[in-house]
NUSEGU-845239 format. One record per residue (C-alpha): residue number from 1; residue in one letter; x, y, z. Coordinates in nm, 4 decimals, decimal comma. Layout:
N
+-----+------+----------+----------+----------+
!  nr ! rest !     east !    north !       up !
+-----+------+----------+----------+----------+
! NUM !    A !        X !        Y !        Z !
...
+-----+------+----------+----------+----------+
//
This chain:
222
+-----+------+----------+----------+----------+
!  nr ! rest !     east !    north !       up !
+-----+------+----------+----------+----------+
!   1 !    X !   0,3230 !  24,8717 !   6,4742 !
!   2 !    X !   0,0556 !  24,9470 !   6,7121 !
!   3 !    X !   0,1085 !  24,8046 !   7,0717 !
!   4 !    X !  -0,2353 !  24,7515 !   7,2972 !
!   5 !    X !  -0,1633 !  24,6980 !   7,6616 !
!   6 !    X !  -0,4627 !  24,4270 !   7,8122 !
!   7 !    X !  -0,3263 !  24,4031 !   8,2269 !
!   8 !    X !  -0,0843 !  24,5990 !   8,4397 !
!   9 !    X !  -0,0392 !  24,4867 !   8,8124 !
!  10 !    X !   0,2240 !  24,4847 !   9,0302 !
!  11 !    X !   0,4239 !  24,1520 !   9,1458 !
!  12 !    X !   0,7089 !  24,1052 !   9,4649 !
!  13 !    X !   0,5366 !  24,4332 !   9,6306 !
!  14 !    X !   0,7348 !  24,5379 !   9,8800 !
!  15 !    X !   0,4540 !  24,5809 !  10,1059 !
!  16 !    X !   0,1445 !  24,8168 !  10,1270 !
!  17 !    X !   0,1322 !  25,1415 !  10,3680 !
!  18 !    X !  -0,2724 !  25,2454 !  10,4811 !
!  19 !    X !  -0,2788 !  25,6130 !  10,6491 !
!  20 !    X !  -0,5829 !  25,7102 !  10,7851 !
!  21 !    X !  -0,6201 !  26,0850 !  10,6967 !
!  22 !    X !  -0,6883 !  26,3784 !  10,9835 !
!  23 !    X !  -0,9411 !  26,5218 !  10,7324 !
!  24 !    X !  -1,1873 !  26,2459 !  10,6935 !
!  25 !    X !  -1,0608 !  26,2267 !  10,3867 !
!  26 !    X !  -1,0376 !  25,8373 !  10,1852 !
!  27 !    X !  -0,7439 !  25,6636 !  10,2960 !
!  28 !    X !  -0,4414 !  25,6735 !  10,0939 !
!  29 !    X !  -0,2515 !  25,3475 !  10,0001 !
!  30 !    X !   0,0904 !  25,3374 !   9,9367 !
!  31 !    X !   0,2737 !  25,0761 !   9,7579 !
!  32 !    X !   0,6200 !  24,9890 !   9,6886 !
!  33 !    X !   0,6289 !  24,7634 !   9,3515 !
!  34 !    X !   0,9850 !  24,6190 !   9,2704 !
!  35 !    X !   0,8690 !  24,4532 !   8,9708 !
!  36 !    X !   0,5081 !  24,4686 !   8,7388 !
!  37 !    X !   0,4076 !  24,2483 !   8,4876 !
!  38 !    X !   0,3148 !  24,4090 !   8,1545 !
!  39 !    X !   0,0666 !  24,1974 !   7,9346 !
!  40 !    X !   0,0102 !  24,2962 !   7,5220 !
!  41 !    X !  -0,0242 !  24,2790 !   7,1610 !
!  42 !    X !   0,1628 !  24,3929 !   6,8991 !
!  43 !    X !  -0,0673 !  24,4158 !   6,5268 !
!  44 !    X !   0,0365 !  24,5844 !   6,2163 !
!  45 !    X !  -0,1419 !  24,8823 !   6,0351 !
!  46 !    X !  -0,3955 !  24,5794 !   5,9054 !
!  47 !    X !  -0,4895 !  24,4524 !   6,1929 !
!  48 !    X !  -0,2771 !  24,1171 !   6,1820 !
!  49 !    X !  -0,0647 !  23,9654 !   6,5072 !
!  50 !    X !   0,2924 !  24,0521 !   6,4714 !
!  51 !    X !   0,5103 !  23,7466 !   6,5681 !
!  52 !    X !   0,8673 !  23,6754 !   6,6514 !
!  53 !    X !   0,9320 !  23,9847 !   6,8072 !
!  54 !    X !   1,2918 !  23,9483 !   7,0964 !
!  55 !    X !   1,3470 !  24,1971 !   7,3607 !
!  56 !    X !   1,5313 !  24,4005 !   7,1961 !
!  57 !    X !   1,2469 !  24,5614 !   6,9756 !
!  58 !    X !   1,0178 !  24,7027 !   7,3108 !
!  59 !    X !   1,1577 !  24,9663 !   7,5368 !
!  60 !    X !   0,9779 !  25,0445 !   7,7716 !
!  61 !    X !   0,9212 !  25,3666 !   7,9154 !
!  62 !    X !   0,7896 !  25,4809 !   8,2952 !
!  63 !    X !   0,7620 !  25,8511 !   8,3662 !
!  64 !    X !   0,9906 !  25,8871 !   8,0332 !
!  65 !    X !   1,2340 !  25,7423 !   8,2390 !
!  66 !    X !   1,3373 !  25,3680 !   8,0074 !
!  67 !    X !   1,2586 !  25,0533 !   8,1953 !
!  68 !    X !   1,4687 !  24,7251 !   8,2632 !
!  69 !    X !   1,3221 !  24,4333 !   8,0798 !
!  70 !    X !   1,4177 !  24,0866 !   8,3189 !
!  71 !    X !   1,2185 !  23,8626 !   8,1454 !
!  72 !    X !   1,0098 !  23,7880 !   7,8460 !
!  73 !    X !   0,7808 !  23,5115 !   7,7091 !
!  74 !    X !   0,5490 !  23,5333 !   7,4060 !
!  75 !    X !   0,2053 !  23,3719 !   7,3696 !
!  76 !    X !   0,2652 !  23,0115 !   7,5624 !
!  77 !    X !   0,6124 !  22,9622 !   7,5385 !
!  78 !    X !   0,8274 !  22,9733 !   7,8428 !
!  79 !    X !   0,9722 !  23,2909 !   7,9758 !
!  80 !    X !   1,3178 !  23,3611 !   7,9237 !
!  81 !    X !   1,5567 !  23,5899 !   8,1312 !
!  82 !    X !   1,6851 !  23,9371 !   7,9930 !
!  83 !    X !   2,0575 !  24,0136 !   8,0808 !
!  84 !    X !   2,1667 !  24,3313 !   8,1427 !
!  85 !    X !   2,3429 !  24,3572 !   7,7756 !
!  86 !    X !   2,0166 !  24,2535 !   7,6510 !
!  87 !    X !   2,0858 !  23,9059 !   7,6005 !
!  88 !    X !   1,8164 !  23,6489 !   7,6572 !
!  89 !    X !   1,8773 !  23,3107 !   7,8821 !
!  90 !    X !   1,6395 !  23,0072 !   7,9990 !
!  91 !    X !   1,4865 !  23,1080 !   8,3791 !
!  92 !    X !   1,6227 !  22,7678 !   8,5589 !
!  93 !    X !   1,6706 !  22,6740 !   8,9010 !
!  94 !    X !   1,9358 !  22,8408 !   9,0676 !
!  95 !    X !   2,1872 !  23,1443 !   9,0149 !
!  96 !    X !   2,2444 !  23,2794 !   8,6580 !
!  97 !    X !   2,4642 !  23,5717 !   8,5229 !
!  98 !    X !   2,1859 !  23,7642 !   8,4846 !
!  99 !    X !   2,1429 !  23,8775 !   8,8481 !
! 100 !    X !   1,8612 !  23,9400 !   9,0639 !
! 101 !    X !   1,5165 !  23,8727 !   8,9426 !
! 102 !    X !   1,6575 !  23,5145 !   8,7421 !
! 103 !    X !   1,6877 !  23,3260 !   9,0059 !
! 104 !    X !   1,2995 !  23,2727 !   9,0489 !
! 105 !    X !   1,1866 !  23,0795 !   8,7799 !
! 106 !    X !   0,8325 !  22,9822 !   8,8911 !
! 107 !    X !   0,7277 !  23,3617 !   8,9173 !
! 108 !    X !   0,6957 !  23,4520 !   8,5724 !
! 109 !    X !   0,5991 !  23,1041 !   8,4249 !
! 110 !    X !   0,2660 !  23,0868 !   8,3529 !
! 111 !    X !  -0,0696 !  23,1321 !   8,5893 !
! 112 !    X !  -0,1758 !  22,9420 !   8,8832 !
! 113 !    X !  -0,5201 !  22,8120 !   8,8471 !
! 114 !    X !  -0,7022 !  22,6957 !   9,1407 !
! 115 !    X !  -1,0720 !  22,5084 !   9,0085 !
! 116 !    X !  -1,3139 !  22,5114 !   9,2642 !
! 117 !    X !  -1,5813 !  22,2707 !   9,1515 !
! 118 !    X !  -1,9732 !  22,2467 !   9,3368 !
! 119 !    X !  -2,0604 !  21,9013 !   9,3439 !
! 120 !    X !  -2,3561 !  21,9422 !   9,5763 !
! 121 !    X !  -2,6621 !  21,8874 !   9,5273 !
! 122 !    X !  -2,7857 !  22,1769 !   9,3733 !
! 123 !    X !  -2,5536 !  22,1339 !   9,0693 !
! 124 !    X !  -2,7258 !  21,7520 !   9,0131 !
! 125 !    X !  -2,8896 !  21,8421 !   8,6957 !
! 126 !    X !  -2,6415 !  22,0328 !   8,5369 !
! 127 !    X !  -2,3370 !  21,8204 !   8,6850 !
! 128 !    X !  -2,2225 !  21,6581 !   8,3630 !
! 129 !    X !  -2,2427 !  21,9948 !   8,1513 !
! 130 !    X !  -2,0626 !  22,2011 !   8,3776 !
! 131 !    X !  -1,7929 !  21,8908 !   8,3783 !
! 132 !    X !  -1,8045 !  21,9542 !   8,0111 !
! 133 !    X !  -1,7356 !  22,3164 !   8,0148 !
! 134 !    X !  -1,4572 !  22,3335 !   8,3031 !
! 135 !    X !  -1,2352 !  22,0380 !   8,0774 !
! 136 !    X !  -1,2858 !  22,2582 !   7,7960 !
! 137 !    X !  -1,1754 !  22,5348 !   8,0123 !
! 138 !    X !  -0,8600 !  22,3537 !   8,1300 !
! 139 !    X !  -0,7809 !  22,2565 !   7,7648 !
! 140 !    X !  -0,7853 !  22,6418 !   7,6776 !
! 141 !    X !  -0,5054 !  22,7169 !   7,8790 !
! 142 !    X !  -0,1659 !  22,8211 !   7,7980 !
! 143 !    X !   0,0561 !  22,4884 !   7,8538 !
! 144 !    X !   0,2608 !  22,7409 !   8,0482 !
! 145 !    X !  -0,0089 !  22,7454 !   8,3176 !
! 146 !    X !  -0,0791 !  22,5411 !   8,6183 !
! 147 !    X !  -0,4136 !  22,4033 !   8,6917 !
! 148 !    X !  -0,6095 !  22,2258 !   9,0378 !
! 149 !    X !  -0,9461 !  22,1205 !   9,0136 !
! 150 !    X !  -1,1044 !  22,0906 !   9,3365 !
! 151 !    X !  -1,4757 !  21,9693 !   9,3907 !
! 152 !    X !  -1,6791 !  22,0568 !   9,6938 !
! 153 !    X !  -2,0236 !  21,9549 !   9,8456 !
! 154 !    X !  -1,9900 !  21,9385 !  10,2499 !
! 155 !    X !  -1,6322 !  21,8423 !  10,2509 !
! 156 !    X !  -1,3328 !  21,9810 !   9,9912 !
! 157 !    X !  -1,1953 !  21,7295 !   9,7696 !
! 158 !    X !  -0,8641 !  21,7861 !   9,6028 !
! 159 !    X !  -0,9558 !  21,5612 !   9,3073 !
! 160 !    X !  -0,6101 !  21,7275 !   9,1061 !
! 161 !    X !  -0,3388 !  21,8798 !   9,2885 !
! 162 !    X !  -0,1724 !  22,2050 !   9,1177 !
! 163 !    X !   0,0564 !  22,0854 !   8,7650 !
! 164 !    X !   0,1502 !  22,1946 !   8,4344 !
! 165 !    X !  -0,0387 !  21,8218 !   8,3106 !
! 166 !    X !  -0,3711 !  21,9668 !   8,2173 !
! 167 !    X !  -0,4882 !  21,6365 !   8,0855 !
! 168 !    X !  -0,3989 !  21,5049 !   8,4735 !
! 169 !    X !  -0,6227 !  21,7688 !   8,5685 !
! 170 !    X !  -0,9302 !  21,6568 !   8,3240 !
! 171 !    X !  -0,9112 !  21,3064 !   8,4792 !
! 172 !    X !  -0,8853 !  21,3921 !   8,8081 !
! 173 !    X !  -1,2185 !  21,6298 !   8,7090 !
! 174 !    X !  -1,3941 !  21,3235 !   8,5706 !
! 175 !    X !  -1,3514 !  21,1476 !   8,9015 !
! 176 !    X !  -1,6174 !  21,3834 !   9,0675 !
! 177 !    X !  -1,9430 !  21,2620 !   9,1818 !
! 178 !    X !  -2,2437 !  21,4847 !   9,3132 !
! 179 !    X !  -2,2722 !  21,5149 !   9,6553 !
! 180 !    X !  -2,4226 !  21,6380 !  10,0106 !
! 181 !    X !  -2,5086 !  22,0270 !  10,0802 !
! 182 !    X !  -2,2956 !  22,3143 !   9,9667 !
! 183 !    X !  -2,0456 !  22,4402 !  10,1579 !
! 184 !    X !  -1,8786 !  22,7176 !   9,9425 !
! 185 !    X !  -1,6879 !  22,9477 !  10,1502 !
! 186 !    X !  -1,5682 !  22,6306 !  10,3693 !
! 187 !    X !  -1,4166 !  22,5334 !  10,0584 !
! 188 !    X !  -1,2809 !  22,8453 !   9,9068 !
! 189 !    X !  -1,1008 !  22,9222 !  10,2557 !
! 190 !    X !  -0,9231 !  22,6281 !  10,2291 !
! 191 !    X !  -0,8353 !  22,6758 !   9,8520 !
! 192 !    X !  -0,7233 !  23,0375 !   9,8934 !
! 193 !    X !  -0,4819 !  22,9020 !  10,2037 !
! 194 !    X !  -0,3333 !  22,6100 !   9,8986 !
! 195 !    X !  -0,2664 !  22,9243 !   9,6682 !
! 196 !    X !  -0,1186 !  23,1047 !   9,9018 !
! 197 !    X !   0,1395 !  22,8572 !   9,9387 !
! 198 !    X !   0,2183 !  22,8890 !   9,5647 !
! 199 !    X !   0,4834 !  23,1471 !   9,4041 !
! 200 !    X !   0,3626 !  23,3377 !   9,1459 !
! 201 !    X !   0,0112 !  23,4824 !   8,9769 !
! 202 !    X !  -0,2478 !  23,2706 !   9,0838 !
! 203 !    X !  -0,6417 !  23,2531 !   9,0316 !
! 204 !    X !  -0,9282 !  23,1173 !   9,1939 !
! 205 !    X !  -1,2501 !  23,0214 !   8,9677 !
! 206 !    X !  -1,5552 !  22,8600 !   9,1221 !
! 207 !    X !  -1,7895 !  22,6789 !   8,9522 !
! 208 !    X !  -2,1577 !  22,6727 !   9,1775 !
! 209 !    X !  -2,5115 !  22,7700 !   9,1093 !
! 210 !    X !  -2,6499 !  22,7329 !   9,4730 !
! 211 !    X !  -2,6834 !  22,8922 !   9,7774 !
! 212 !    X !  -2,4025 !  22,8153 !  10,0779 !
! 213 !    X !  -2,5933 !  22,6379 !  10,3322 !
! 214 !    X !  -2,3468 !  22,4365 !  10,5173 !
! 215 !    X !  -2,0142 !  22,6741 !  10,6052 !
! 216 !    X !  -1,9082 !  22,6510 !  10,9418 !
! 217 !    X !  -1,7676 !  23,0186 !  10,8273 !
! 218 !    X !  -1,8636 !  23,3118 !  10,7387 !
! 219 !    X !  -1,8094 !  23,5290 !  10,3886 !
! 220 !    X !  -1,6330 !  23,7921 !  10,5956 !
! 221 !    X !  -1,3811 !  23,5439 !  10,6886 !
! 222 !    X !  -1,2445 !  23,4207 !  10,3745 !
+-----+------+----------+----------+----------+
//
C-alpha cells in the first residue's frame, strides 16, 4: 500500500505570533494549529486506487508521536466523525458523543468556492468560451463543495450566491451579460469580505484577461 500525501495546511489556528528579531535576522512566525487537514491517496504495488478504506486502517503519526483522527471523508462523500473508540458517526448539527471537533459540521464538508467572473469589456470576444469553461469547471467539482459565481465589469454582481446546487450555480452563470470597464480588485475586495463570512476552506478563482482600470482601490488594499 503506498500512501502519497497531495496538501497539508493547518485549520482553527489558534492565532499567529510575528517577532521581529534583534539581529536583523527574517522574522519568525509562530503558529498554534489545533487541527490540520491531511489530503491523499492510497494505490497498490500496481499503481491502482485503493477503495473502501475506514479509519481504522491509517494511523497517523506526528513526531512518532500517533495522531487523533476526528473526521474522515473519502473522494466526494460526506465526512463522517471519528469517536474516540474509533467509531465513525454522521457530522450533524449540534452536540454528538464524540466531543469536541463534531460539533462543526460545515468545517470539514467540502470547499468553498467563490467564482469571480470579468464581464467587462475586455472579455467581449471570448465571453461565451470562458462561460463554457467556468460551467465545466463547476460541474468538476466534488458535490461536497460549495460554489458562487460572481460576475464583475464596474459594479459586482452576485449572479449565484454560495450552495452545494452546482447546477443553480451554472444558471445563475448563464445569466451574465458583458459589460462596462473592469474593476477587478473592487470586486475581489468585496468577494474576499463574502468568504470571510463563511466557515470552512474556501477559494477564490477569477476569471479576467484585462487590465483593472476602474477600482476605486488599490491592489495593496485587498
Amino acid at each position: 500500500m503506498i500512501i502519497t500525501r497531495r496538501e497539508l495546511f493547518g485549520l482553527a489556528a489558534g492565532g499567529a505570533l510575528l517577532r521581529a528579531q534583534d539581529n536583523g535576522q527574517r522574522p519568525v512566525f509562530r503558529v498554534k494549529v489545533d487541527m490540520v487537514v491531511l489530503a491523499f491517496t492510497v494505490t497498490d504495488n500496481r499503481n491502482h486506487y485503493i477503495n473502501g478504506l475506514k479509519p481504522s486502517d491509517f494511523k497517523i503519526y506526528e513526531d512518532g508521536i500517533l495522531q487523533k483522527l476526528n473526521t474522515f471523508a473519502e473522494g466526494g462523500k460526506p465526512p463522517v466523525g471519528v469517536l474516540q473508540d474509533g467509531r465513525v458517526q454522521p457530522l450533524v448539527e449540534g452536540k454528538t458523543e464524540g466531543g469536541p471537533g463534531l460539533d462543526r459540521p460545515d468545517a470539514f464538508v467540502g470547499t468553498n468556492v467563490f467564482i469571480l467572473f470579468d464581464t467587462s469589456n475586455f472579455m467581449y470576444h471570448g465571453f461565451v468560451y470562458a462561460e463554457d469553461a467556468i460551467a465545466d469547471f463547476v460541474r468538476g467539482l466534488d458535490r461536497a463543495d460549495s460554489v458562487a459565481v460572481y460576475t464583475f465589469s464596474r459594479n459586482l454582481s452576485r449572479a449565484a450566491n454560495l450552495t452545494r446546487d452546482h447546477n443553480d450555480a451554472i444558471s445563475g452563470l448563464r445569466k451574465s451579460v458583458a459589460g462596462d470597464d473592469t474593476a477587478l480588485y473592487n470586486g475581489l475586495l468585496l468577494t474576499l469580505r463574502d468568504a470571510a463570512k463563511v466557515p470552512g476552506r474556501k477559494v477564490v478563482i477569477v476569471f479576467s484577461n484585462g487590465p483593472d482600470n476602474a477600482s476605486m482601490v488599490a491592489p495593496d488594499d485587498v
